[in-house]
C-alpha positions in Angstrom: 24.4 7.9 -14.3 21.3 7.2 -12.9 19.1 8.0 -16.2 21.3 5.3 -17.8 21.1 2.8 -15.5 17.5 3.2 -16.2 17.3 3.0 -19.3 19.1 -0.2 -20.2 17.0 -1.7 -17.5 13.8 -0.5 -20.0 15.4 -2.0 -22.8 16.4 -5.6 -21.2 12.2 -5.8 -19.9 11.1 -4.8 -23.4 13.9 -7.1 -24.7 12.6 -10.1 -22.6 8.8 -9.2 -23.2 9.2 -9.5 -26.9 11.3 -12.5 -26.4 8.8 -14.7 -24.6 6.3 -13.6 -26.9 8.5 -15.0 -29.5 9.2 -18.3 -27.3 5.7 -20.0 -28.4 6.2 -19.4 -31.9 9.6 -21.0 -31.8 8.5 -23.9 -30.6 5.5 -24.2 -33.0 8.2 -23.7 -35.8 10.5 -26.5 -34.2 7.6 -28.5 -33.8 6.5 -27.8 -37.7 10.4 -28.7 -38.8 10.3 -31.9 -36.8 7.0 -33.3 -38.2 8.2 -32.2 -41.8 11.2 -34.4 -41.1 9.3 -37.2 -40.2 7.5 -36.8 -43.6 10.8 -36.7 -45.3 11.7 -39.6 -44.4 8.8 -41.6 -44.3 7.9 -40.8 -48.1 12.1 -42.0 -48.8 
């Protein structure tokens, strides 16, 4: 029981490592989307 407990507490940290290594690159794309939006519509 114990082992498991373990476990799934191994896979939430590497879960929320590789999700805030992920967080700065989301924003960059949002950031990326917004500006190309702003493009859009200034071009229109």
């Amino acid at each position: 029981m114990i082992w498991a407990v373990i476990e799934v507490s191994v896979i939430v940290v590497d879960f929320l490592v590789v999700a805030s290594a992920h967080v700065p690159m989301l924003v960059h794309v949002k950031d990326l989307v917004k500006q190309l939006q702003v493009k859009n519509k200034e071009s229109k």
